[in-house]
N, C-alpha and C positions, 0 to 999 in steps of 0.2 A: 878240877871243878870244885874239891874243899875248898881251896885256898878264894877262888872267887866268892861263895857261899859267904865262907867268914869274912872276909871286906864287905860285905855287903851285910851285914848281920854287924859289924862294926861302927861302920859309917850311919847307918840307921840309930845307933844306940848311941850318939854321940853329940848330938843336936841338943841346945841346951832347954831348959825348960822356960827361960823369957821368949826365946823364939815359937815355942808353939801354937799356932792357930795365929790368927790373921792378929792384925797388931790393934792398940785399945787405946782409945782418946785418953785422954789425962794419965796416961804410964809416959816413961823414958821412950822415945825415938830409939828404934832398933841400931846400933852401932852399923857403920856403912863406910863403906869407901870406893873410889874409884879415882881412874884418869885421865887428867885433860886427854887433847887429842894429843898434845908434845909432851906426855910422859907424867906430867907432874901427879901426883897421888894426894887425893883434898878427903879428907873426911870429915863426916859431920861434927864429929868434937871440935875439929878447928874451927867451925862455925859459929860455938858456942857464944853467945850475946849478943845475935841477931837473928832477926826471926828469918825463919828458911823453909821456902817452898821448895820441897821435892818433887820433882816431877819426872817421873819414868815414860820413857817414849821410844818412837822406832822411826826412820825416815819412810819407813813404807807404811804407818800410821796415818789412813786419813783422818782420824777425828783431832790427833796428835797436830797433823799441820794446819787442822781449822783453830787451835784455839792456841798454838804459838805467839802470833799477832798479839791477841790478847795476854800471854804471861809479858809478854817484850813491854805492851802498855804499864804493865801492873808493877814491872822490874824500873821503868821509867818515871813513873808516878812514886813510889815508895822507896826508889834505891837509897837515898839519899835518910830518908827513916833506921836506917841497919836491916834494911830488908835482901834479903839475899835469892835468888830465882837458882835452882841447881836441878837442872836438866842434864837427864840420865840416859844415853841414849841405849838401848838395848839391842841393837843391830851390830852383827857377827862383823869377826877383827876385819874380817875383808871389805867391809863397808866401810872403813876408816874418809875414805875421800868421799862417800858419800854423804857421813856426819859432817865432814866441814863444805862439803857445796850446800846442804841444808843450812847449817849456822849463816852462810852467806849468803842464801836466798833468800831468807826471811831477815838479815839483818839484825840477828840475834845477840845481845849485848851480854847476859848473861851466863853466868857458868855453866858450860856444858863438859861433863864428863861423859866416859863412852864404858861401859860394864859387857862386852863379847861375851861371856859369859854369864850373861842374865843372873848372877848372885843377886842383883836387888830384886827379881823379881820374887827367888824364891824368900829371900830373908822379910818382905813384904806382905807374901803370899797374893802374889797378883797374877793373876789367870788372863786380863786382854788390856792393851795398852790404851789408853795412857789411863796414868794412876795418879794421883797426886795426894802430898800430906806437908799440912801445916804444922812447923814446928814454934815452939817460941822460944825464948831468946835465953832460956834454965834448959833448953831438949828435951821438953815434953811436947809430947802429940795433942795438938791442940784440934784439926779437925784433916777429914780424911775422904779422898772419892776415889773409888772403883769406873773413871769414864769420862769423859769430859768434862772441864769447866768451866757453863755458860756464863755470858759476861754480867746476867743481871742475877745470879744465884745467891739470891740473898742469907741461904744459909753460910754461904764461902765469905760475902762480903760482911757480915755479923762476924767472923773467924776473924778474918782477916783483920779488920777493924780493932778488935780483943786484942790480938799480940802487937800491932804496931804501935799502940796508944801509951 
């Protein structure tokens, strides 16, 4: 029982101090990674110099598959700007075939990586899906929502607007 005690009294005491409490507009995007469905490993650094939507999600997310539609328009409308769409899906490794019949029923063009592990949610600090955070194109957090994002949300489309310009 020591030996658990002190892992646990370790792992607590190891966490850095950028990570602490929920993340802060205009700071660095918290460093992240994850993997397609076929393996590849994408992180945000490689993103650097184009603006990237993160967006954390689950296939058993309903508000997650009402407003997919809409990043897919947004990924369509902007791709071609250096705008990048990176969908995270947080649904356990066993769900693997259910991340890609989702990516295929919505017809989703954009990068989806799959985190079984929910790391993004804690390094986020995201408590209910879907999350999403605008970065821009130096890896600073530009704007950030705990819950869906409506299609006429003019504070998103102000954000938005900001780093693609």
């Amino acid at each position: 029982m020591g030996l658990a005690l002190a892992g646990v009294a370790t792992a607590s005491g190891c966490g850095s101090v950028e990570n602490a409490g929920p993340p802060q507009i205009d700071e660095l995007a918290r460093p992240y990674a994850a993997a397609t469905l076929g393996g590849e490993v994408v992180s945000l650094e490689s993103l650097r110099g184009q603006v990237v939507l993160l967006n954390l999600w689950a296939t058993w997310c309903g508000p997650c598959r009402t407003e997919t539609p809409y990043l897919q328009s947004l990924y369509e409308e902007y791709g071609e700007d250096g705008f990048e769409i990176v969908g995270i899906s947080m649904d356990t490794r066993a769900a693997a075939d259910d991340v890609a019949m989702f990516v295929d029923d919505y017809s989703v063009t954009y990068t989806i990586l799959h985190d079984p592990t929910m790391e993004g949610m804690e390094l986020y600090q995201v408590l209910g899906l879907p999350a999403t955070f605008l970065i821009d194109r130096e890896g600073v957090l530009r704007w950030m929502r705990y819950g869906p994002i409506s299609e006429d949300d003019p504070d998103f489309l102000r954000a938005l607007g900001d780093v693609i310009s």
